[in-house]
TITI-245819 format. One record per residue: residue number from 1; residue in one letter; x, y, z of N, C-alpha, C, O in turn. Coordinates in steps of 0.2 Angstrom, whole numbers, m for minus. Layout:
  nr rest    nu    nv    nw   cau   cav   caw    cu    cv    cw    ou    ov    ow
 NUM    A     X     Y     Z     X     Y     Z     X     Y     Z     X     Y     Z
...
! end
This chain:
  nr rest    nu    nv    nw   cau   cav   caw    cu    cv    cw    ou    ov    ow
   1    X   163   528    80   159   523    76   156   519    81   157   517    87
   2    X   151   517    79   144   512    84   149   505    85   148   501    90
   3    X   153   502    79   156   497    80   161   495    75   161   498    69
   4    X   164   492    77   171   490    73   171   483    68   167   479    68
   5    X   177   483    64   177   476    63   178   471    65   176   466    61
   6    X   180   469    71   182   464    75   175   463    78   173   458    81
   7    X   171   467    78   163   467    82   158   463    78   155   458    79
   8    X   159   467    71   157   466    65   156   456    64   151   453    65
   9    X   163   455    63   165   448    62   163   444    65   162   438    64
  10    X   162   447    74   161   443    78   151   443    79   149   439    83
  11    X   148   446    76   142   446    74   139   443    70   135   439    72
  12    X   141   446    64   139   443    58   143   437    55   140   434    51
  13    X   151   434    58   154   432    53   157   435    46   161   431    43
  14    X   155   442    44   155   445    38   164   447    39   166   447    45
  15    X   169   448    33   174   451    36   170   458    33   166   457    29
  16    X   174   465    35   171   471    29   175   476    33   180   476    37
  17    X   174   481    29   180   489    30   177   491    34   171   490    36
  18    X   183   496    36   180   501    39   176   508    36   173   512    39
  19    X   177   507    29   172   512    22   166   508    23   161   512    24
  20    X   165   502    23   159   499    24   156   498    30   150   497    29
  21    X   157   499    35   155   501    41   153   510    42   149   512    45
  22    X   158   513    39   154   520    40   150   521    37   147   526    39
  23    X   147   519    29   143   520    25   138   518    30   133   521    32
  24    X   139   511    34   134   508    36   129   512    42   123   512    42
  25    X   135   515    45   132   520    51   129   524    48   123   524    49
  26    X   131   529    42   128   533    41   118   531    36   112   533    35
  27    X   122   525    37   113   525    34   108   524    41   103   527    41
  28    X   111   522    46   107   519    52   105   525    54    99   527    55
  29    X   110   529    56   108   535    55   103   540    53    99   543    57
  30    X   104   539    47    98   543    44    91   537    46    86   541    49
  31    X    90   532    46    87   529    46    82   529    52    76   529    53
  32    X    88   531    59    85   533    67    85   539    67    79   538    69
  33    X    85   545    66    86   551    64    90   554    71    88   559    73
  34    X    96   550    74   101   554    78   109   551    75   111   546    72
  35    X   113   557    77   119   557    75   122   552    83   120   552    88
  36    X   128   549    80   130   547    87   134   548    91   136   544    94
  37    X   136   557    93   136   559    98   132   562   101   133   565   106
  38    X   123   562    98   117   565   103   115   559   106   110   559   111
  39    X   117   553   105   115   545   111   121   545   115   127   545   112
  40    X   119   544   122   119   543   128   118   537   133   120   534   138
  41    X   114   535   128   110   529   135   116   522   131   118   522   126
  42    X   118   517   136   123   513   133   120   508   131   124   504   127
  43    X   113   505   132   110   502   130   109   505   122   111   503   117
  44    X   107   507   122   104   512   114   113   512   111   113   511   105
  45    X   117   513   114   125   512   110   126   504   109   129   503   104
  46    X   122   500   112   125   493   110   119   491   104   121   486   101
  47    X   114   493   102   109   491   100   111   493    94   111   489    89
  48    X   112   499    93   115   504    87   121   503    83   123   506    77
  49    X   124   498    89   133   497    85   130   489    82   134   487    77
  50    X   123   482    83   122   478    82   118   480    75   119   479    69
  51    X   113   485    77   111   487    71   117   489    64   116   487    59
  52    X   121   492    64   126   495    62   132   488    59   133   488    53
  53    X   134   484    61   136   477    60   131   474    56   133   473    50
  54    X   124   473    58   119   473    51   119   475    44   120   472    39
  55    X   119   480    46   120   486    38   127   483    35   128   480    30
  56    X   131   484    40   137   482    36   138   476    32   141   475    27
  57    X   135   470    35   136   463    32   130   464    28   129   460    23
  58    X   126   469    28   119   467    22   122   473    18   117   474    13
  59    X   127   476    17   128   480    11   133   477     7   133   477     1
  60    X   138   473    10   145   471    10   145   467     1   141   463    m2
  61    X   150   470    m1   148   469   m10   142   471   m13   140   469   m19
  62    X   138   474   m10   131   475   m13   129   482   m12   123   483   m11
  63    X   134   487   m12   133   496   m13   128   496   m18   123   499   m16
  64    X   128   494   m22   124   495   m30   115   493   m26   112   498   m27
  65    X   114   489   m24   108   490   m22   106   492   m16   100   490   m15
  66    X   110   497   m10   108   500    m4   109   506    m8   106   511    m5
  67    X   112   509   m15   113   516   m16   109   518   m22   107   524   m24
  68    X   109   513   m25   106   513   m32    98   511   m35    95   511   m40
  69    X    97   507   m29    89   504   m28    84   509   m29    83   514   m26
  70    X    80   506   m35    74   513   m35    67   508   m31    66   502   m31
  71    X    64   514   m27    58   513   m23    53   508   m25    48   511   m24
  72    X    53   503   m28    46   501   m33    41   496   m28    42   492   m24
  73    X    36   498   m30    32   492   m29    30   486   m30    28   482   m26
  74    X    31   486   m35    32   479   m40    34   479   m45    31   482   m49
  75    X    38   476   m47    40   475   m55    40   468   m56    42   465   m51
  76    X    39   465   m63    40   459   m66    45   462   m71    47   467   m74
  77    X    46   452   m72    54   452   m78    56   445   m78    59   442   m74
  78    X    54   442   m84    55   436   m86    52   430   m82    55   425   m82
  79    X    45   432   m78    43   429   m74    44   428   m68    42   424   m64
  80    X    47   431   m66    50   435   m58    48   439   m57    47   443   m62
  81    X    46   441   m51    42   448   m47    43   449   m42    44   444   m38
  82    X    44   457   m40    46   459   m32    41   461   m32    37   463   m37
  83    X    39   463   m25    36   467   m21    37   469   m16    38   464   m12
  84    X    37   475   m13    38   477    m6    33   480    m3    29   483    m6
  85    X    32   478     3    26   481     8    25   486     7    29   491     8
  86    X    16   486     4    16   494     4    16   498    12    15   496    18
  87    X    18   505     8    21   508    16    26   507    19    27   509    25
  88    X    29   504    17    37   502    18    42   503    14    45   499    10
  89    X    44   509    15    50   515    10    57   509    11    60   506     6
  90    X    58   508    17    65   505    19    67   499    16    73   497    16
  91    X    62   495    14    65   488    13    72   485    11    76   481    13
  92    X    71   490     2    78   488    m1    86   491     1    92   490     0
  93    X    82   496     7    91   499     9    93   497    13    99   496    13
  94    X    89   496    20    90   495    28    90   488    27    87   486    22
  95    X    93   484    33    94   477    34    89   476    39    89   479    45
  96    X    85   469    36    79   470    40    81   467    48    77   468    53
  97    X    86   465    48    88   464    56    92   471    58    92   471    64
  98    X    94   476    56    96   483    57    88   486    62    87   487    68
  99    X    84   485    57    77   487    58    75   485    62    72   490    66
 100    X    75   478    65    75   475    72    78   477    78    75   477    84
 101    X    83   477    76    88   480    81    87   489    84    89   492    89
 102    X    84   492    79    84   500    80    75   499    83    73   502    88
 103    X    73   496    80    63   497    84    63   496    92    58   497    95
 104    X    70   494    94    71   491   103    75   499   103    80   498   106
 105    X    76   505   102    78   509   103    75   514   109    69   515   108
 106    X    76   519   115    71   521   116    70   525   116    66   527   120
 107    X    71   531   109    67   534   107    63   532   102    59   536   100
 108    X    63   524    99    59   522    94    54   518    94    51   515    89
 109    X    53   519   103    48   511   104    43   515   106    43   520   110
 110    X    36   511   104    30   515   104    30   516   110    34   513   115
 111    X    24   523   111    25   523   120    16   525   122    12   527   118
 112    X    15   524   128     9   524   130     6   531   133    10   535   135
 113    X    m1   534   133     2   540   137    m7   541   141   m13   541   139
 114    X    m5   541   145   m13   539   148   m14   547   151   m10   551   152
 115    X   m21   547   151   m23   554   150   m30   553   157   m32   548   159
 116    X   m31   559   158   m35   558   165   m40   564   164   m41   568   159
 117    X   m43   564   169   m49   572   172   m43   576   171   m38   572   171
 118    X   m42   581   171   m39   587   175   m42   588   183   m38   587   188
 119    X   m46   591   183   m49   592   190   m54   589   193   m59   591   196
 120    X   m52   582   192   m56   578   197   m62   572   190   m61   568   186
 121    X   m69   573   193   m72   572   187   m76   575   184   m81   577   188
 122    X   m78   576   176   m77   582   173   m86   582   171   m90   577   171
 123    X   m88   589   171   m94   589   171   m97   590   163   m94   592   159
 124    X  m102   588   164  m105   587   157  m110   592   155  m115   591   158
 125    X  m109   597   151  m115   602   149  m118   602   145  m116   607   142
 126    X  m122   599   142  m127   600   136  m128   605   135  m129   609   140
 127    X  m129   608   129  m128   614   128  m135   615   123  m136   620   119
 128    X  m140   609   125  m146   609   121  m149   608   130  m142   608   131
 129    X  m150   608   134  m151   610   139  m152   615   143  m147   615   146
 130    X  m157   619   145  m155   624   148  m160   625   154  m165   622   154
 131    X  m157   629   160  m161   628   166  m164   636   169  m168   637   174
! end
């Protein structure tokens, strides 16, 4: 497990199970798309067990809306309305600080990739040109 209750509590303040910590994992989980014996780096272990104590305190008596929430984009009701970011599938399941916590991830932080000549500098042929 990425983290415990004593970690949990010490986090969040939340008390929660250990039923609610492994749901919570496995959502982060799916959410990072690695299991937690293919992470290695311990930095990405501590990040994932902060992420995970999130989940846990943002589910904690509130299964019914991490498992049972349908996807919408807006709905009204008595003068009340949600909406979530379009393009934004995660909102109602992941804890937006879970989210925080796994975007510092490093397989999940953008990456830069610079790109060059191949051999030197590259020539130009017009091919409406001819000699």
């Amino acid at each position: 497990m990425y983290t415990t209750i004593e970690q949990v509590k010490s986090i969040t303040g939340y008390d929660v199970t250990n039923e609610t910590i492994a749901m919570a994992q496995y959502i982060i989980e799916s959410y990072t798309g690695r299991v937690e014996p293919s992470v290695e780096d311990a930095e990405d272990l501590m990040l994932l067990g902060r992420a995970t104590a999130f989940q846990a305190a943002y589910q904690k008596d509130n299964d019914i809306m991490v498992y049972e929430q349908m996807n919408v984009f807006q709905t009204s009701m008595f003068g009340n309305s949600m909406m979530f970011q379009q393009g934004n599938t995660t909102s109602p399941w992941v804890s937006p600080l879970a989210m925080l916590a796994c975007h510092r991830l490093s397989w999940m932080r953008p990456r830069s990739i610079k790109t060059g000549s191949l051999y030197g500098r590259p020539q130009r042929n017009n091919d409406w040109v001819t000699d």
